[in-house]
N, C-alpha and C positions, 0 to 999 in steps of 0.2 A: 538318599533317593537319587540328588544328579549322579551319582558315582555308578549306582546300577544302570541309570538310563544312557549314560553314556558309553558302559562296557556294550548294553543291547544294541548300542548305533555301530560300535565298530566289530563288533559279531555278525549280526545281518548280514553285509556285504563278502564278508569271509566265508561264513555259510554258503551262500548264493552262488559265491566261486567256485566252492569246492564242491559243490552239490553239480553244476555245469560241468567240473572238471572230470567226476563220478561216472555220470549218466552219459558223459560225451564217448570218455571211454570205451562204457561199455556197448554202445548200441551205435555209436559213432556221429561224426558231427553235423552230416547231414539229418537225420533224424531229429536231434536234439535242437538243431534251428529250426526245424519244422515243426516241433512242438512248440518253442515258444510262439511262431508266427501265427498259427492256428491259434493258438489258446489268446493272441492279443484280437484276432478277426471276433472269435465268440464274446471276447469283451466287449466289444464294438458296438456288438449285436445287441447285448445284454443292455446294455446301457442305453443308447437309442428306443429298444421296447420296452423297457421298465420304466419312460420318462410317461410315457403316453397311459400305461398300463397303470402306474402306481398311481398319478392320477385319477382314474377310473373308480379305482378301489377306494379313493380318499372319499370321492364325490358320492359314490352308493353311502356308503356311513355315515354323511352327514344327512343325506337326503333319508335314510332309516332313526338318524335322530342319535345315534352310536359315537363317542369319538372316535376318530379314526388313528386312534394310536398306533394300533398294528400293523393298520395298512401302511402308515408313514414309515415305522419303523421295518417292517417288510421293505419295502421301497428304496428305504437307504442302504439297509444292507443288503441290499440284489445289487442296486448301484455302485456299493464301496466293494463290492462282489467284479463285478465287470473292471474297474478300477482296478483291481488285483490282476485281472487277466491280460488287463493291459500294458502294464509294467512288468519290463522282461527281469526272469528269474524263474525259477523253477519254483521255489519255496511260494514265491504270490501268487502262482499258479494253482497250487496247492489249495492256498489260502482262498482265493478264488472260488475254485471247486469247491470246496467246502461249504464256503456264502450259499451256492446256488440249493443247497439241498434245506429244504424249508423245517426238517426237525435239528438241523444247526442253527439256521435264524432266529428257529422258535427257541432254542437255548441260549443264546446270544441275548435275545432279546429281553429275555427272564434274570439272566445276569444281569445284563444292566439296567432294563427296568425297574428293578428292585427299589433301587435309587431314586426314581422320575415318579412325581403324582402329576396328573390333570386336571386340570379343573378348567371344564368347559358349559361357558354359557352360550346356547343359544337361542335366536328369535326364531319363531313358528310362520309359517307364513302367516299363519291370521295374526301377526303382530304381536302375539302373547308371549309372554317369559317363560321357558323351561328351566327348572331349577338344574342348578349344577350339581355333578353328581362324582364321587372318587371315582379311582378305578376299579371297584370294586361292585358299584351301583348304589353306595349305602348316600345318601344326602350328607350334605356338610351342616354343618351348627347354624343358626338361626345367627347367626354373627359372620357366617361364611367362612369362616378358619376350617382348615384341614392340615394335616402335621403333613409335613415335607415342604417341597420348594412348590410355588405355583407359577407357570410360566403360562403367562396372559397371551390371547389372540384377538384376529378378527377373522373372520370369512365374509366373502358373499356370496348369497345363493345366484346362481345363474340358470336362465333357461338353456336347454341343448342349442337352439341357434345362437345365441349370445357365444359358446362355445367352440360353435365347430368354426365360425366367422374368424375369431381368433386365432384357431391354427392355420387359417390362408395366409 
């Protein structure tokens, strides 16, 4: 496996050259700087509004009682999205664009989700326990065991002015 990872590390950058060398070519090199410049501004953008936005998203799903796996996992890969757009190269551009279109995320996310279980407890406002639930909806064992890995949290709930205080 290092022998694969490190033929992939010194490919990349070979690619990336000769993908610039390609496209510069052919459309010429004003053009082709102006692609990457443009596609690092939309990262910019991308990333700046997905910090506020994916938030957002987290916050409705807890406050419906949902974990917010998707939203998070949404959230990072629109961020590791903009990330791509922002590192010059054609191919992370690529890669980029791609993040941004939500039935890649959604395949992305199914890829590797595969992998990740949840198990999320939370408290009710009235105080009460909500039992934890897979990602599936089904309850875990009266022993609380569920087969995969469990990666433990905390949250708090906050009211909207507690919130918006925070972002000044």
């Amino acid at each position: 496996m290092p022998i694969v990872l490190s033929l992939a590390l010194l490919a990349y950058p070979i690619a990336e050259i000769a993908l610039f060398i390609t496209v510069g070519q052919a459309i010429g090199l004003l053009p082709t700087l102006l692609i990457i410049v443009i596609t690092a501004i939309v990262g910019m953008l991308v990333i700046r509004q997905q910090g506020f936005a994916g938030m957002e998203k987290v916050g409705r799903d807890l406050r419906a009682g949902r974990p917010p796996v998707d939203a998070m996992a949404d959230s990072v890969l629109t961020i590791l999205a903009g990330l791509f757009l922002v590192a010059p190269g054609l191919l992370t551009d690529v890669a980029g664009l791609l993040l941004l279109l939500p039935p890649v995320r959604a395949f992305v996310r199914r890829a590797v989700g595969s992998d990740v279980h949840v198990d999320v407890r939370v408290f009710g406002d009235d105080g009460g326990r909500i039992e934890p639930r897979t990602p599936t909806g089904a309850r875990t064992s009266a022993e609380g065991q569920t087969n995969g890995t469990v990666i433990e949290g905390e949250f708090e709930r906050m009211d909207e002015t507690s919130v918006d205080s925070r972002r000044r």
